[in-house]
mmCIF file of the N, C-alpha and C atoms, coordinates in Angstrom:
data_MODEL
# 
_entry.id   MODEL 
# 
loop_
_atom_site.group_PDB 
_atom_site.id 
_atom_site.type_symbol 
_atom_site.label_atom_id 
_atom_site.label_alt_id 
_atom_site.label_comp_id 
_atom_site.label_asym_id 
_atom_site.label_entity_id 
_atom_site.label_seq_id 
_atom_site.pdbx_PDB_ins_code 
_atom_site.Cartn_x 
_atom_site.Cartn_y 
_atom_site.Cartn_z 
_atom_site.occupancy 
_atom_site.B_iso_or_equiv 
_atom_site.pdbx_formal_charge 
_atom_site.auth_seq_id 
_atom_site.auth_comp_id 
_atom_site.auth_asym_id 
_atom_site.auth_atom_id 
_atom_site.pdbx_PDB_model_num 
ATOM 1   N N  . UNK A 1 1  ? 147.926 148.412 50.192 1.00 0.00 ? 1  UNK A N  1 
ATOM 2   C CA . UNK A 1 1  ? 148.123 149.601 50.991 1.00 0.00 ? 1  UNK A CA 1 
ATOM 3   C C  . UNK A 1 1  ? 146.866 150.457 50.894 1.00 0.00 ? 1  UNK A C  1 
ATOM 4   N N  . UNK A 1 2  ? 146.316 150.835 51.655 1.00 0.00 ? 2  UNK A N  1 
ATOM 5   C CA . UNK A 1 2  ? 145.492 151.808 52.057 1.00 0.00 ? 2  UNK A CA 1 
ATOM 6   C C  . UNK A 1 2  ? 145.826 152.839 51.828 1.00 0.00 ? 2  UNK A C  1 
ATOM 7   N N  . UNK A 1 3  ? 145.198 153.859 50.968 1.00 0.00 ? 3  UNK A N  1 
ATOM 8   C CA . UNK A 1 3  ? 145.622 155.399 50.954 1.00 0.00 ? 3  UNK A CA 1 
ATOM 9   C C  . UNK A 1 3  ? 144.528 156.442 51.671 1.00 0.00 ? 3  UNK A C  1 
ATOM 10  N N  . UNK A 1 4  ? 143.563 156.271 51.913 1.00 0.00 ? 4  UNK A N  1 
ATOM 11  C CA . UNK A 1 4  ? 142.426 156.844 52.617 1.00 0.00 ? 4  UNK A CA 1 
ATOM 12  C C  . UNK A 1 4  ? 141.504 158.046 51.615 1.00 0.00 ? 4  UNK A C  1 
ATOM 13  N N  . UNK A 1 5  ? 141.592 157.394 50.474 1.00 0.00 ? 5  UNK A N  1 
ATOM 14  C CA . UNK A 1 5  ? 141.011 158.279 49.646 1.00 0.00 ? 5  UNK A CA 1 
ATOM 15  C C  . UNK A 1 5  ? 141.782 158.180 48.306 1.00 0.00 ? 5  UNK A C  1 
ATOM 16  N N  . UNK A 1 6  ? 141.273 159.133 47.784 1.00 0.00 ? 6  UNK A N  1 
ATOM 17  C CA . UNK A 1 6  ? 142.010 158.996 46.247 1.00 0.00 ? 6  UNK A CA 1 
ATOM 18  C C  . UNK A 1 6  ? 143.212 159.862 46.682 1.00 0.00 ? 6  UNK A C  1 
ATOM 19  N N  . UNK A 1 7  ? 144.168 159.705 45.415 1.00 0.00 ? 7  UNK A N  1 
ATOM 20  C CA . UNK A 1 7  ? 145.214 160.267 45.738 1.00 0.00 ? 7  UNK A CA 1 
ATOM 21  C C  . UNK A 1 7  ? 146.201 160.477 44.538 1.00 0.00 ? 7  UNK A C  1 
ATOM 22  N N  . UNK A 1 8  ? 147.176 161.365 44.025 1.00 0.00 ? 8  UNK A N  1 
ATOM 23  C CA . UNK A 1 8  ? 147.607 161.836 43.071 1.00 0.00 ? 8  UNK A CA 1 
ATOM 24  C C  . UNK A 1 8  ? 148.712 160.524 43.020 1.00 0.00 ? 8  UNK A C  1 
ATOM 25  N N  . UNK A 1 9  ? 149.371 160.723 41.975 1.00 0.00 ? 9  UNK A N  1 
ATOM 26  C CA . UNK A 1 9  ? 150.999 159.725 42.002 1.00 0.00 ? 9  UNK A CA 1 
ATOM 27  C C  . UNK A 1 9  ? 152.015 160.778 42.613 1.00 0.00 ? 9  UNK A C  1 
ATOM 28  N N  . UNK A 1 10 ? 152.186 161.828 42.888 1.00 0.00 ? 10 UNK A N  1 
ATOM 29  C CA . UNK A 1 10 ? 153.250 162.220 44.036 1.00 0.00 ? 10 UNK A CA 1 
ATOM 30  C C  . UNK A 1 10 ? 152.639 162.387 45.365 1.00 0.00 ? 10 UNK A C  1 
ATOM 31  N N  . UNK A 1 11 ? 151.451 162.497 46.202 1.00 0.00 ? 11 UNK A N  1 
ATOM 32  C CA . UNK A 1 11 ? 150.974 162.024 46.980 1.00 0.00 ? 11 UNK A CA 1 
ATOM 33  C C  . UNK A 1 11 ? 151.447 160.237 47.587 1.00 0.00 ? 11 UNK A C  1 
ATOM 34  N N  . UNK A 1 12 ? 150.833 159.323 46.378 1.00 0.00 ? 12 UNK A N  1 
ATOM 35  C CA . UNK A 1 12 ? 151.040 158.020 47.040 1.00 0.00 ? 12 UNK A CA 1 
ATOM 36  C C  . UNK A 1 12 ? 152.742 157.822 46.760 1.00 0.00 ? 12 UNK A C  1 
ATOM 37  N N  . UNK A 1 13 ? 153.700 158.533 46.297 1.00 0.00 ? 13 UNK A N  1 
ATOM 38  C CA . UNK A 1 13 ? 155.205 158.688 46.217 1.00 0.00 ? 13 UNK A CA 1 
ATOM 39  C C  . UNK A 1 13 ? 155.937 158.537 47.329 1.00 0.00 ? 13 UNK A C  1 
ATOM 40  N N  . UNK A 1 14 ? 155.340 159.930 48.274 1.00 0.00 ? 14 UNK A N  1 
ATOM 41  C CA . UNK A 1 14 ? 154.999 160.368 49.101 1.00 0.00 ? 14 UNK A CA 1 
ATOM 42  C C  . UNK A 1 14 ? 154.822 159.644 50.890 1.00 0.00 ? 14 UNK A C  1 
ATOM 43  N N  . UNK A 1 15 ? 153.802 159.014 50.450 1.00 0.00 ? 15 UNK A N  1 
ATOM 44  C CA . UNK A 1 15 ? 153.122 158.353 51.495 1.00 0.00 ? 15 UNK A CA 1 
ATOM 45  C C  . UNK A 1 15 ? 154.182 157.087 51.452 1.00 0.00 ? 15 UNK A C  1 
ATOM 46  N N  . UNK A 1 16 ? 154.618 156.182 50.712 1.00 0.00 ? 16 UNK A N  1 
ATOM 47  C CA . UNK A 1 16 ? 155.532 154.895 50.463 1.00 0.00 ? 16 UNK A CA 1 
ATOM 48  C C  . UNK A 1 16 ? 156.986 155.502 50.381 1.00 0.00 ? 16 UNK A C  1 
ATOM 49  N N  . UNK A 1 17 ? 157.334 156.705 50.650 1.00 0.00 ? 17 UNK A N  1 
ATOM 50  C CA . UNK A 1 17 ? 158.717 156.990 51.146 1.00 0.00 ? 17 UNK A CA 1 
ATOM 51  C C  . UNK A 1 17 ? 159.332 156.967 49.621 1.00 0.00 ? 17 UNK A C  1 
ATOM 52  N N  . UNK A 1 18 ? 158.963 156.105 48.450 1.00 0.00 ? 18 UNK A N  1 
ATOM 53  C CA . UNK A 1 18 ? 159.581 156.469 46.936 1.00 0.00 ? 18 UNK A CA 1 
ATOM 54  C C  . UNK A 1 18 ? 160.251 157.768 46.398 1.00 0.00 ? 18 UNK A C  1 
ATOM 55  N N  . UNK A 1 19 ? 161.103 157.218 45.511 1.00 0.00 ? 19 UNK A N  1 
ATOM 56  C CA . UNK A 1 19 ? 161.917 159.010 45.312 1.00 0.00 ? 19 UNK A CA 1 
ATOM 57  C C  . UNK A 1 19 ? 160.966 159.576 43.843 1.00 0.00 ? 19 UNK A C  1 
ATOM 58  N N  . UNK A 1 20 ? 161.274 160.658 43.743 1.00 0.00 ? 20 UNK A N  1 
ATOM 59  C CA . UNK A 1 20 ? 159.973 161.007 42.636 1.00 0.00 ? 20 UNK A CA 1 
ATOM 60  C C  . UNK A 1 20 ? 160.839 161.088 41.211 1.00 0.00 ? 20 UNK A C  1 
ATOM 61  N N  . UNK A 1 21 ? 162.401 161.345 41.484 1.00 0.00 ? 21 UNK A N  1 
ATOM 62  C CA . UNK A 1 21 ? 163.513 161.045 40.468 1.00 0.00 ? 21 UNK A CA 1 
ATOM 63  C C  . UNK A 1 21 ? 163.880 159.902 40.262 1.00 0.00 ? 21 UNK A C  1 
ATOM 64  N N  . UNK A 1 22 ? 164.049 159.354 38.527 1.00 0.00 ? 22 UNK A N  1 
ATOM 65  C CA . UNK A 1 22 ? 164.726 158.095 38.451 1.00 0.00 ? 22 UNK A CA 1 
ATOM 66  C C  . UNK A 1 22 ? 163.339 156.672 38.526 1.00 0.00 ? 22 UNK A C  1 
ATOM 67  N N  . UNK A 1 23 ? 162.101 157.285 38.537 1.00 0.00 ? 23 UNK A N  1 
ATOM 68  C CA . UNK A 1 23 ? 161.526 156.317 38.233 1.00 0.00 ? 23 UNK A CA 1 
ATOM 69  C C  . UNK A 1 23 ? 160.438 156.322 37.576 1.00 0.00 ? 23 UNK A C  1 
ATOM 70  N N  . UNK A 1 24 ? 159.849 155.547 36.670 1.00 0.00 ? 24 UNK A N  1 
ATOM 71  C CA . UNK A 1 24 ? 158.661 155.251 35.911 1.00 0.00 ? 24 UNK A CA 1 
ATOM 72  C C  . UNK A 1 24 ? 157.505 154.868 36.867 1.00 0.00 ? 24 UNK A C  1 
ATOM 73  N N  . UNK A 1 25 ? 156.497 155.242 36.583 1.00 0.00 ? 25 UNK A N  1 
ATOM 74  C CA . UNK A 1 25 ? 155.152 155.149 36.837 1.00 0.00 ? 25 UNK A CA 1 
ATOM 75  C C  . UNK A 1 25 ? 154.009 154.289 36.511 1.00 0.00 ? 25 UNK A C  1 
ATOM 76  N N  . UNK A 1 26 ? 153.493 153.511 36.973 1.00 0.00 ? 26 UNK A N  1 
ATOM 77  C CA . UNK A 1 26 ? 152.311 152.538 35.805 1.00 0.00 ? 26 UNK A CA 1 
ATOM 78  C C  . UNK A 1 26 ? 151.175 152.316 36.811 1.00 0.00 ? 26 UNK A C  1 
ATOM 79  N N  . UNK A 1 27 ? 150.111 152.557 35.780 1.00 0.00 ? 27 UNK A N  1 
ATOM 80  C CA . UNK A 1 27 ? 148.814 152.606 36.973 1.00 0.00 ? 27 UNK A CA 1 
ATOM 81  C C  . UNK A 1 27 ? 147.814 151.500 36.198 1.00 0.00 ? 27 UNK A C  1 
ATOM 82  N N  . UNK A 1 28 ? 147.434 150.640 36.745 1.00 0.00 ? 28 UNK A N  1 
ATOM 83  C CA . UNK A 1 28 ? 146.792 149.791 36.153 1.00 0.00 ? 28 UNK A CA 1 
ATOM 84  C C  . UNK A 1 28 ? 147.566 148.905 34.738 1.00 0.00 ? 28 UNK A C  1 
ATOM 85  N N  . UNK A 1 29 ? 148.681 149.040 34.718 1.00 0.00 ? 29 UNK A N  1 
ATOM 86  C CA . UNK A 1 29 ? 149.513 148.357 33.437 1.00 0.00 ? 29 UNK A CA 1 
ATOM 87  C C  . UNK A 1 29 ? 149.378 149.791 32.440 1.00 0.00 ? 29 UNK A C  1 
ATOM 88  N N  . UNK A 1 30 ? 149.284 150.963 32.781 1.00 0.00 ? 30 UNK A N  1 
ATOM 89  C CA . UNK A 1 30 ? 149.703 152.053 31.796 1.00 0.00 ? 30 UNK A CA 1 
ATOM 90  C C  . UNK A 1 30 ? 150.605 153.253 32.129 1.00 0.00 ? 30 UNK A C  1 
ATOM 91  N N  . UNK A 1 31 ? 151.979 152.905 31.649 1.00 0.00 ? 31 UNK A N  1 
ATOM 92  C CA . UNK A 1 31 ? 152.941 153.931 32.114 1.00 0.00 ? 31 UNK A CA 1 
ATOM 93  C C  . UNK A 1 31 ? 152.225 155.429 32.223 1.00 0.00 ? 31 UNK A C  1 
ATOM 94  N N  . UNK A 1 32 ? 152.167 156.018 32.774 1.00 0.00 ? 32 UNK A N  1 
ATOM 95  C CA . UNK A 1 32 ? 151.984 157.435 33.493 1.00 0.00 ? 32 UNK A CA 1 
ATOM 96  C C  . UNK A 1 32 ? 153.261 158.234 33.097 1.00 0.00 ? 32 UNK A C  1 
ATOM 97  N N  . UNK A 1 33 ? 153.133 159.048 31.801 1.00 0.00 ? 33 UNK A N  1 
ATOM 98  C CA . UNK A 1 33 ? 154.239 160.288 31.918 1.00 0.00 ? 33 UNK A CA 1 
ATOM 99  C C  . UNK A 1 33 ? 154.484 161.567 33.012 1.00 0.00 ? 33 UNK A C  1 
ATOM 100 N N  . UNK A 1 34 ? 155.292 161.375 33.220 1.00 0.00 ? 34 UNK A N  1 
ATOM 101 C CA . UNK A 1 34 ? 155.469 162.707 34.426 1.00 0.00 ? 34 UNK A CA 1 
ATOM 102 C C  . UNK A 1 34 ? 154.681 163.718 33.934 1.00 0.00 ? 34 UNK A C  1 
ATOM 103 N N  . UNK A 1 35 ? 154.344 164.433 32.958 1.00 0.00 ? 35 UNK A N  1 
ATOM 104 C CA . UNK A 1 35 ? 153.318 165.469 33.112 1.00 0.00 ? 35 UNK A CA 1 
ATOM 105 C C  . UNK A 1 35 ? 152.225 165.469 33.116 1.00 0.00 ? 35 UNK A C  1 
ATOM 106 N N  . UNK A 1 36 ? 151.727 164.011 33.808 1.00 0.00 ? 36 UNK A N  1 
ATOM 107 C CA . UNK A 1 36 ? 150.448 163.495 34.148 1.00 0.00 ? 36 UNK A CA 1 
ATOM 108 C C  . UNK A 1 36 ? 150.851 163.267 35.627 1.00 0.00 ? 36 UNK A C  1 
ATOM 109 N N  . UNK A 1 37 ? 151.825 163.166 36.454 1.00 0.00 ? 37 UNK A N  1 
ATOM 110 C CA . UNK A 1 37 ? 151.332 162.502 37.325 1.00 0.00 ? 37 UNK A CA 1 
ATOM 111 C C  . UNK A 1 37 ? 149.986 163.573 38.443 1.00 0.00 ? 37 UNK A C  1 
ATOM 112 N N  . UNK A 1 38 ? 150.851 164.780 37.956 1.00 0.00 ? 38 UNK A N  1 
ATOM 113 C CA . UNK A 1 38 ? 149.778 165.717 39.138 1.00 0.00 ? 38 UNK A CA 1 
ATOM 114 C C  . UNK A 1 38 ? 148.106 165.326 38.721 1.00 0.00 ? 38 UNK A C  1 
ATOM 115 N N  . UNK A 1 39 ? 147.908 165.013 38.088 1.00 0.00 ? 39 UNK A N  1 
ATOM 116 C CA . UNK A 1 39 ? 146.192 164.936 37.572 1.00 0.00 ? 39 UNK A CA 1 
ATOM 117 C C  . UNK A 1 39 ? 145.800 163.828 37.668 1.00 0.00 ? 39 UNK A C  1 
ATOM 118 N N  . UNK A 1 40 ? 147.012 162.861 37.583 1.00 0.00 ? 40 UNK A N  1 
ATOM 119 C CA . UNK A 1 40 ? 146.450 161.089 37.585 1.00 0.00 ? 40 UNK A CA 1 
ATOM 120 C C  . UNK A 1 40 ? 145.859 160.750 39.550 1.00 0.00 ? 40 UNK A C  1 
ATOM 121 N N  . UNK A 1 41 ? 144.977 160.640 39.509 1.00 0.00 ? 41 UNK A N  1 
ATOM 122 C CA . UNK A 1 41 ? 144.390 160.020 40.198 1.00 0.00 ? 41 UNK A CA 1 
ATOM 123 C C  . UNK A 1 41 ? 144.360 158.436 40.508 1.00 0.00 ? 41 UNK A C  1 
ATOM 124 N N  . UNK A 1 42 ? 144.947 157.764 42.663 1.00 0.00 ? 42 UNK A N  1 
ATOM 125 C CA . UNK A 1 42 ? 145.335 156.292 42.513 1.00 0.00 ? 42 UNK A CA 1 
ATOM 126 C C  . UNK A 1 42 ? 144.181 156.052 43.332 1.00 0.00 ? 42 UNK A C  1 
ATOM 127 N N  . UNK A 1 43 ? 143.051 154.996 43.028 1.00 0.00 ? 43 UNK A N  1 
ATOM 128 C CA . UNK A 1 43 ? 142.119 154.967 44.213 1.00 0.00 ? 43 UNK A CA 1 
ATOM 129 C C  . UNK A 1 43 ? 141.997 153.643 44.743 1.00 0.00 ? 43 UNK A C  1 
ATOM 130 N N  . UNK A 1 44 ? 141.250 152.847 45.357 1.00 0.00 ? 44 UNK A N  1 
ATOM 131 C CA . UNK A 1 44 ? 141.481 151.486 46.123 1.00 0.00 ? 44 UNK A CA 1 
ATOM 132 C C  . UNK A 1 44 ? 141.016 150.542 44.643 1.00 0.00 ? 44 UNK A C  1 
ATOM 133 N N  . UNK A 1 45 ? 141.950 149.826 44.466 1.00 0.00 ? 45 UNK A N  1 
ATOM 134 C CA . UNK A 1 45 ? 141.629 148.966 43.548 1.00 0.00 ? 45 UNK A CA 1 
ATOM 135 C C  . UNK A 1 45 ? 142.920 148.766 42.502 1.00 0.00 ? 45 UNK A C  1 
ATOM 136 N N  . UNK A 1 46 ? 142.896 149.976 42.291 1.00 0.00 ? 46 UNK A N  1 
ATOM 137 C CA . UNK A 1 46 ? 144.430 149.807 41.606 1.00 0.00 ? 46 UNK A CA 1 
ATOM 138 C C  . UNK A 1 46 ? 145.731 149.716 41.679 1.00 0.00 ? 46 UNK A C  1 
ATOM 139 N N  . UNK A 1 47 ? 146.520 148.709 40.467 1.00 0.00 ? 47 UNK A N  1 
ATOM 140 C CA . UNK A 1 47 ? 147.337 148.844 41.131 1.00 0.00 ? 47 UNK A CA 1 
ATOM 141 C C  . UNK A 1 47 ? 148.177 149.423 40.705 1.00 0.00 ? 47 UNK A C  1 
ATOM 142 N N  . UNK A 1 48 ? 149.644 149.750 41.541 1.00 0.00 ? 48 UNK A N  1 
ATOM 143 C CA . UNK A 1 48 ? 150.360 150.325 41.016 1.00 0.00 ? 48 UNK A CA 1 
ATOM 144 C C  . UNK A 1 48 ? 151.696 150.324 40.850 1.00 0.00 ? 48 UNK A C  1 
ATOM 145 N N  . UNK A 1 49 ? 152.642 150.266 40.037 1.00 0.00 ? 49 UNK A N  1 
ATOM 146 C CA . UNK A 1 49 ? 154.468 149.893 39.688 1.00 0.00 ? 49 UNK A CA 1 
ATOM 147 C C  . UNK A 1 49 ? 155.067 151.160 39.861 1.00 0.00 ? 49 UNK A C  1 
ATOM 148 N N  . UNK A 1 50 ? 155.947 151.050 40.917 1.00 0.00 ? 50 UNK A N  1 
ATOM 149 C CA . UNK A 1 50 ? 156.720 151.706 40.939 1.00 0.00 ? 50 UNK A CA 1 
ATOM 150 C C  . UNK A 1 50 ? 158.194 151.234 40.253 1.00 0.00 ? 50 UNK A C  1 
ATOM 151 N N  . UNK A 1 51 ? 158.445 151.464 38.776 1.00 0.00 ? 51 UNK A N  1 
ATOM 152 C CA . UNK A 1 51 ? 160.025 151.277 38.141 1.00 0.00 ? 51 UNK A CA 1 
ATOM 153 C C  . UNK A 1 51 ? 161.060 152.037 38.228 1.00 0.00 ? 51 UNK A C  1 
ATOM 154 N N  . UNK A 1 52 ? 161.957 151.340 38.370 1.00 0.00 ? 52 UNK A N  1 
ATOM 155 C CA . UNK A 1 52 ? 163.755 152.089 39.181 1.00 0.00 ? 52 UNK A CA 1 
ATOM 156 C C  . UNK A 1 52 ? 164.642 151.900 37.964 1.00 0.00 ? 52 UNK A C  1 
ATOM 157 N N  . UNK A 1 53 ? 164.872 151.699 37.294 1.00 0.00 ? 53 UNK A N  1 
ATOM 158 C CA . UNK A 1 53 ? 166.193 152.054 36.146 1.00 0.00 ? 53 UNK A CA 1 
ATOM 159 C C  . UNK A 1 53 ? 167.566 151.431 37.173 1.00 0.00 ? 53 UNK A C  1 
ATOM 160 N N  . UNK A 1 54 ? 167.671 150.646 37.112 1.00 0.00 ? 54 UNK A N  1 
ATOM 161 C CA . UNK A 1 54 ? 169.241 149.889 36.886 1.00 0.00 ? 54 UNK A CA 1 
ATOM 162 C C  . UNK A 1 54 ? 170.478 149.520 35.604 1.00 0.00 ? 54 UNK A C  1 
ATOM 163 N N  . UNK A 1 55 ? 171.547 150.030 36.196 1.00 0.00 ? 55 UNK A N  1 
ATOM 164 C CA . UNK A 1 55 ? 172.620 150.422 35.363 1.00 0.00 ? 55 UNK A CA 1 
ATOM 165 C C  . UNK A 1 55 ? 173.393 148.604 35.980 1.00 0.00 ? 55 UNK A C  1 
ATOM 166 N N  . UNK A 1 56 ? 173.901 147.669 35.061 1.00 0.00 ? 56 UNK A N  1 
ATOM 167 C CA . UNK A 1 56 ? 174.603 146.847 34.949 1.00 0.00 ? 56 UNK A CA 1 
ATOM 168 C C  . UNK A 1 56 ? 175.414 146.377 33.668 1.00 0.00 ? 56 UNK A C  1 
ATOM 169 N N  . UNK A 1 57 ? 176.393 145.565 34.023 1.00 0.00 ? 57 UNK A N  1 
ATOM 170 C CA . UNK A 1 57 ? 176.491 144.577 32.527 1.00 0.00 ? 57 UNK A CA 1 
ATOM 171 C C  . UNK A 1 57 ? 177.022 143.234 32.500 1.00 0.00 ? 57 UNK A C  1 
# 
């Protein structure tokens, strides 16, 4: 995906329609705590996991 520049993790959230509740973050294989995402920077090259928390048994 193309983002047209660099771009925060609620920006590219954002842009891919993702909910910003209920999920983990990983940028390059390093979970991203929510009080990083405003400062973390996503630019062309990396990649990135969006994780969802599922409840089963």
């Amino acid at each position: 995906m193309e983002l047209g520049g660099p771009a925060t993790v609620p920006d590219l959230l954002a842009q891919i329609g993702a909910p910003s509740n209920g999920v983990a973050i990983a940028v390059n294989g390093e979970i991203i705590s929510r009080s990083r995402w405003s400062e973390t920077r996503v630019g062309d090259g990396d990649i990135v996991e969006v994780i969802t928390a599922m409840q089963g048994g």
